[in-house]
MIPA-532230 format. One record per residue (C-alpha): residue in one letter; x, y, z. Coordinates in steps of 0.5 Angstrom, whole numbers, padded with zeros to 4 digits, always signed. Example, Ala and Ser with C-alpha at 12.3 -4.5 7.8 and 13.67 -1.06 7.14 Angstrom:
a+0025-0009+0016;s+0027-0002+0014;
***
This chain:
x+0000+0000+0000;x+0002+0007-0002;x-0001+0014+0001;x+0000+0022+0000;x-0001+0026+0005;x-0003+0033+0003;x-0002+0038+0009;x+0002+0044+0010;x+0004+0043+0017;x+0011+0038+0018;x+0008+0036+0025;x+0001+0034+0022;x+0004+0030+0016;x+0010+0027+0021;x+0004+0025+0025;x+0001+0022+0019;x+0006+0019+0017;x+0009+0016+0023;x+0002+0012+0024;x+0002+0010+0017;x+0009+0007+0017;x+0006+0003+0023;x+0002+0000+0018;x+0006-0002+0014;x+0004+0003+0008;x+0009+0007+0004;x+0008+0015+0004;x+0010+0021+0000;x+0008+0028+0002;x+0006+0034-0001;x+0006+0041+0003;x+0000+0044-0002;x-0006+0041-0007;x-0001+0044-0012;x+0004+0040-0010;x+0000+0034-0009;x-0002+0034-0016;x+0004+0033-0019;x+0006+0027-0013;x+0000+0024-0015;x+0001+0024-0023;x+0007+0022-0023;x+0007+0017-0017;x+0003+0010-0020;x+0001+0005-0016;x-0002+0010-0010;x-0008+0007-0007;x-0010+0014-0002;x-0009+0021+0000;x-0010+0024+0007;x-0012+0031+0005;x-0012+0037+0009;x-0017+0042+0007;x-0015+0049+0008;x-0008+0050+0006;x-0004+0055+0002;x-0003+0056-0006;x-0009+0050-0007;x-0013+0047-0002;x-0016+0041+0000;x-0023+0041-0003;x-0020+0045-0010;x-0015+0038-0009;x-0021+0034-0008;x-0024+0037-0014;x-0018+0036-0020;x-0018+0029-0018;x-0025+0027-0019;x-0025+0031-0025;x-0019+0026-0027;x-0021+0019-0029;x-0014+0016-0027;x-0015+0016-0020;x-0022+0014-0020;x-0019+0009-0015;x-0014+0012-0010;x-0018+0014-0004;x-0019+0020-0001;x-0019+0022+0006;x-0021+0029+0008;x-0017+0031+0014;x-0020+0038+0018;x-0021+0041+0024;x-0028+0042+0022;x-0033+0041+0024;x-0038+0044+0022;x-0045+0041+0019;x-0045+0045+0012;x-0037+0044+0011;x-0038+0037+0012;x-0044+0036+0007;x-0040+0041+0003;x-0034+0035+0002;x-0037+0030+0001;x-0042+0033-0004;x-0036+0033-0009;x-0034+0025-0007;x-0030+0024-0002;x-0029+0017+0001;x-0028+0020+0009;x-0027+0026+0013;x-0022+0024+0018;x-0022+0029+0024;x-0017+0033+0028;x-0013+0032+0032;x-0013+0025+0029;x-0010+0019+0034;x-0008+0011+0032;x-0014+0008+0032;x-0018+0014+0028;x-0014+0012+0022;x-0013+0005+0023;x-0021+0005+0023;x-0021+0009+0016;x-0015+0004+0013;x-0019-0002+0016;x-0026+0000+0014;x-0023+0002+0006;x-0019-0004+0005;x-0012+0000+0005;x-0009-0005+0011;
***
């Protein structure tokens, strides 16, 4: 298994990856969506993304609606990382098809949850 951690914060994709690296998954990183966009393209084989939502240059949601507009990644699973928690935000995100929100502050368990419930353990 392969992921991309999307997250302007060195702490918060740090965090990210140390947990996931537990798990036996492989990561790459990227500090904005303009970057993820192309770690993504050129990167085959990514099976997820942990995105962060608001971040400089592109955000999360603007990542999220690149990807699903590109037929290549109908298979990578996409995870929204927030610390919000808002109804309206929330509807928001999973109107343009992400696969999971993810709350912050994330623990172990939560992301060992997300991989188990998507099939990416």
């Amino acid at each position: 298994m392969k992921a991309l951690i999307i997250d302007d914060s060195p702490i918060a994709r740090g965090i990210l990856r140390f947990i996931l690296q537990a798990n036996d998954i492989s990561t790459l990183e990227a500090s904005n969506g303009q970057q993820a966009l192309k770690v993504l393209e050129s990167n085959e084989g990514l099976d997820c993304a942990f995105i962060d939502w608001r971040m400089p240059k592109m955000s999360g949601y603007e990542f999220i609606e690149r990807v699903k507009a590109d037929g290549r990644f109908t298979h990578v699973k996409l995870i929204m990382v927030t610390a919000c928690n808002m109804t309206e935000d929330i509807a928001k995100v999973m109107s343009i098809g992400v696969d999971d929100i993810l709350n912050k502050p994330i623990s172990k368990k939560q992301v060992e949850d997300i991989l188990k419930i998507h099939g990416l353990n």
